[in-house]
Every structure is written in structure tokens, then in C-alpha cells.
C-alpha positions in Angstrom: -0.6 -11.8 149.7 -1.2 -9.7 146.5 1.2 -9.2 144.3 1.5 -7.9 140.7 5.0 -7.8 138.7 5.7 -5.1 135.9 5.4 -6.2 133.2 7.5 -5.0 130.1 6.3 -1.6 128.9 3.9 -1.7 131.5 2.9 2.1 132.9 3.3 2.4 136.8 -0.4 3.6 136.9 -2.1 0.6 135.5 0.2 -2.1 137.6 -1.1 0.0 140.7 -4.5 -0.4 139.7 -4.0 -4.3 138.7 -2.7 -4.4 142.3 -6.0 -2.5 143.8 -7.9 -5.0 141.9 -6.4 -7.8 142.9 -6.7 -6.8 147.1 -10.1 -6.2 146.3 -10.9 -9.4 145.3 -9.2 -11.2 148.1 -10.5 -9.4 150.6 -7.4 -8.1 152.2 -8.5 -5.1 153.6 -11.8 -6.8 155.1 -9.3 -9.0 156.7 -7.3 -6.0 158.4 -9.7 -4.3 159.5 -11.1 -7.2 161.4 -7.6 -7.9 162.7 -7.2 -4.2 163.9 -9.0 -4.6 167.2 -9.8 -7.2 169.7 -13.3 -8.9 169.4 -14.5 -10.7 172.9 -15.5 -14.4 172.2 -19.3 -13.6 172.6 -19.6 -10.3 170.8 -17.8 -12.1 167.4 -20.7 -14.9 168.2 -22.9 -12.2 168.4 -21.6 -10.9 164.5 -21.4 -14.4 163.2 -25.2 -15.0 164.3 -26.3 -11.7 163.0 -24.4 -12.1 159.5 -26.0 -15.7 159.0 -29.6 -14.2 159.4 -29.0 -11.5 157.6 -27.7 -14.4 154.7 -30.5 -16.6 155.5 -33.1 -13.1 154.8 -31.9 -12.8 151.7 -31.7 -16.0 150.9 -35.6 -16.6 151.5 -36.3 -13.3 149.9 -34.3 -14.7 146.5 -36.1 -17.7 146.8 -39.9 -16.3 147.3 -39.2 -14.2 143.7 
């Protein structure tokens, strides 16, 4: 769970975006919005399979350059 303190002196604007930041970078929001509705077994295999070759694609395309 993110969380920033306020730090002394600190303007309200620029904790909010320290906050922003910092649920960017851990994904948070990626993380809801898969929670938000119900995947059956096969169609999340389905996702899984498609993001690895989608990985594995640009993998091979890194590696041929």
C-alpha cells in the first residue's frame, strides 16, 4: 500500500503527486482493475498465454537487432 507522509513545509500539491508516483510504480491500479471483475479459469489462461508470446515476440525481435 502507498503511502507518502508530509513532510515539513511540504505543499499539498507536490505530496499528491509524490503519492501518484509512487502508485504508478507499484502497479496499484493495474492490480484493481484486474480485481474488479471475475476472470473464468480458462479465459485468465487464455491472457497469461497471449501475454507470454506477446513477451517472447519482443524478445526475439530485441535479440535479432
Amino acid at each position: 500500500m502507498a503511502e507518502v507522509k508530509l513532510q515539513e513545509g511540504e505543499a499539498l500539491e507536490n505530496a499528491l503527486r509524490r503519492f501518484k508516483r509512487k502508485v504508478q510504480q507499484e502497479d496499484i491500479i493495474k492490480e484493481v482493475k484486474r480485481h474488479s471483475f471475475y476472470l473464468k479459469p480458462g479465459e485468465k489462461q487464455r491472457t497469461k498465454q497471449a501475454l507470454a508470446r506477446k513477451r517472447n515476440r519482443k524478445k526475439s525481435r530485441r535479440e535479432i537487432q
